[in-house]
C-alpha positions as CSV (number, residue, x, y, z in Angstrom):
1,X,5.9,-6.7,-23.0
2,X,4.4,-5.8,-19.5
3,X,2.4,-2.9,-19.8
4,X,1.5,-2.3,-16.0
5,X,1.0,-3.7,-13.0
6,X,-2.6,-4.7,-12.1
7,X,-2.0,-6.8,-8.8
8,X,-0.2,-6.0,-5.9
9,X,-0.6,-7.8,-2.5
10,X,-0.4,-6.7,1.3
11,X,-0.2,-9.5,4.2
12,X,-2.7,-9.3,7.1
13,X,-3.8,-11.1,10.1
14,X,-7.5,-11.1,9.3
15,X,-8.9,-10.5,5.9
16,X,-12.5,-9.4,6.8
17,X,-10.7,-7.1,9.0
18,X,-8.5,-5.8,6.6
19,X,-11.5,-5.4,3.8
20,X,-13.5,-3.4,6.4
21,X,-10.4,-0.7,6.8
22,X,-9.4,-0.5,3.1
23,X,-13.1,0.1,2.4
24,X,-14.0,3.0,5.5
25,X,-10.6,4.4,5.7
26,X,-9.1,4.5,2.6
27,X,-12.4,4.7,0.2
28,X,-11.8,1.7,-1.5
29,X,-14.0,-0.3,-3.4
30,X,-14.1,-4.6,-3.6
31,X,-13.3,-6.0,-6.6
32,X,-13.5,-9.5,-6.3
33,X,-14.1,-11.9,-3.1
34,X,-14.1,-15.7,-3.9
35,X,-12.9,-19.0,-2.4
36,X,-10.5,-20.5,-4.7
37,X,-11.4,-24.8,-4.9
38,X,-8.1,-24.9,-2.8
39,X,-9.9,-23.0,-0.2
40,X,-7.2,-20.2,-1.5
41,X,-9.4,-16.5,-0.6
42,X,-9.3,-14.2,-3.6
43,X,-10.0,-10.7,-2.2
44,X,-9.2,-7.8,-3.8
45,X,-9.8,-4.2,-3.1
46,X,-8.4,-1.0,-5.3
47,X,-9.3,2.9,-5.1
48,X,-12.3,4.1,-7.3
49,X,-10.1,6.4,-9.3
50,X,-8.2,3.6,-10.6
51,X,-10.8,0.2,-11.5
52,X,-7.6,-1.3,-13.1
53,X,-6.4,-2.0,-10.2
54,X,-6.0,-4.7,-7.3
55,X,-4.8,-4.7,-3.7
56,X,-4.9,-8.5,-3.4
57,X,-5.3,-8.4,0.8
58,X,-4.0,-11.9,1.8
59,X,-3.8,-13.9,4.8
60,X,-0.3,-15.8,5.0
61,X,-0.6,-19.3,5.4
62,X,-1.7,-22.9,3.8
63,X,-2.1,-23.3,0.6
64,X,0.5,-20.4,-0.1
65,X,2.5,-20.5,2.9
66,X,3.7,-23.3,5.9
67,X,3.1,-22.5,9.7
68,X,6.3,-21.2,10.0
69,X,6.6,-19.0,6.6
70,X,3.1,-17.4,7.8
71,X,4.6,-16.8,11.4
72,X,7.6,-15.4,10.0
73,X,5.5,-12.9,7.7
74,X,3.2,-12.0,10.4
75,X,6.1,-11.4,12.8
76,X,8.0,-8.9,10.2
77,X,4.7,-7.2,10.0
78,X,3.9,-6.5,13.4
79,X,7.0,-5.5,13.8
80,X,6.2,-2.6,11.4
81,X,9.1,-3.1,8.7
82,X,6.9,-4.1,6.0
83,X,6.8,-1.2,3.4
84,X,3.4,-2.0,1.1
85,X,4.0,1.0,-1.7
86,X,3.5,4.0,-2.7
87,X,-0.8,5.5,-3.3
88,X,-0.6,8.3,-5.5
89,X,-3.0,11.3,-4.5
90,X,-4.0,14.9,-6.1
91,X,-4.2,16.7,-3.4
92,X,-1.8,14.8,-0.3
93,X,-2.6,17.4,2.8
94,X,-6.1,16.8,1.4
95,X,-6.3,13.3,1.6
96,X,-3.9,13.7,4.8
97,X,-6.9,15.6,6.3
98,X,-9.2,13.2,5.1
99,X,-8.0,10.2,6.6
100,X,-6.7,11.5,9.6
101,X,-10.4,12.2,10.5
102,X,-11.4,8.7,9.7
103,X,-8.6,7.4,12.2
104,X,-6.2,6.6,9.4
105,X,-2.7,6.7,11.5
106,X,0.0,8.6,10.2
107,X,3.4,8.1,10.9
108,X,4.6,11.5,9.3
109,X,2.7,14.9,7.9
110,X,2.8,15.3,4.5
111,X,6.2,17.6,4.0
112,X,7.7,18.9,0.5
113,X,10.0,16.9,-1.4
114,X,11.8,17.1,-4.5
115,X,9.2,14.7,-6.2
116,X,6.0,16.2,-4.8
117,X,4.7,16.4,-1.3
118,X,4.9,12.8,1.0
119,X,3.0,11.6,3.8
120,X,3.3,8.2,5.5
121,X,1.1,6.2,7.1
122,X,0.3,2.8,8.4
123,X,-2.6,0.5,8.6
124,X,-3.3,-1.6,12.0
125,X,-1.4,-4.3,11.4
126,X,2.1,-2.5,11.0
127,X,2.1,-2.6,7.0
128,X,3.7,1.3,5.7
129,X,2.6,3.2,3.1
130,X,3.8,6.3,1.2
131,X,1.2,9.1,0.1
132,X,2.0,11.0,-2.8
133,X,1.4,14.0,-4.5
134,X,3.9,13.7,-7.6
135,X,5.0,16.1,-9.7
136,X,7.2,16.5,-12.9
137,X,10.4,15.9,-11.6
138,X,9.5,13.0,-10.0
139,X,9.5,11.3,-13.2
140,X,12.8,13.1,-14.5
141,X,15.9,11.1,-13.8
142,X,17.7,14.5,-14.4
143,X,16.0,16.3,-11.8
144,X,15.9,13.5,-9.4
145,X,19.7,13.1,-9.9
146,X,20.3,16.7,-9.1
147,X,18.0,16.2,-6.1
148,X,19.5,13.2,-4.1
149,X,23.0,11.9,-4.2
150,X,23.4,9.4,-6.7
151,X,23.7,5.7,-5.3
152,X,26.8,3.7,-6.5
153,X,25.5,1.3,-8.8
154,X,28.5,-1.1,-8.7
């Protein structure tokens, strides 16, 4: 039975790059950062409050990907339609603050929702991410129901 998920991964041009931001932006920590005897890069980053956790930050291209699955990635991604996930946060117009200071760009102010407060932002290379300040109805399908229109399922 899955428990949880410990790996995620986000696409970028430039994984040193990418380390750097995660790291001085976002306060992450490095977890792991090894070549692979395919000359496959295993780097992973993840927030402090969670050590569980890895942001596998991955360049696409050989041995995962061909030329043109890597130019077809890196094409969706500058073109900014590439939603990463969702960070959760205490304290979002905190941690909006917080980032914004360290040049973190934010595509939208954190605002009130029916699950919590939301703010959106984006790292350089066009990759989204939602901030998120839950609270208890975000995990109620009752109140969530009651909240948003509920999508046809057929």
């Amino acid at each position: 039975m899955i428990t949880k998920l410990g790996v995620a991964s986000v696409f970028v041009p430039d994984a040193d790059e990418a380390k750097a931001w995660f790291i001085e932006k976002l306060g992450f920590e490095e977890r792991f950062d090894v070549r692979m005897e395919n000359g496959f890069r295993w780097l992973t980053v993840g927030p402090p409050a969670d050590p569980m956790f890895q942001l596998n930050i991955a360049v696409p291209g050989p041995p995962m990907h061909d030329e043109e699955t890597a130019a077809t990635i890196l094409s969706l991604m500058a073109k900014g339609v590439l939603g990463v996930g969702a960070w959760n946060t205490d304290d979002c117009r905190k941690t909006f603050e917080e980032y914004s200071a360290r040049g973190v760009e934010f595509l939208q102010e954190p605002a009130d929702r029916p699950y919590g407060v939301e703010a959106m932002f984006r790292d350089p290379w066009g990759n989204w991410y939602s901030l998120n300040e839950t609270n208890f109805d975000a995990f109620d399908s009752g109140a969530m129901g009651k909240a948003f229109e509920a999508g046809d399922a057929d």
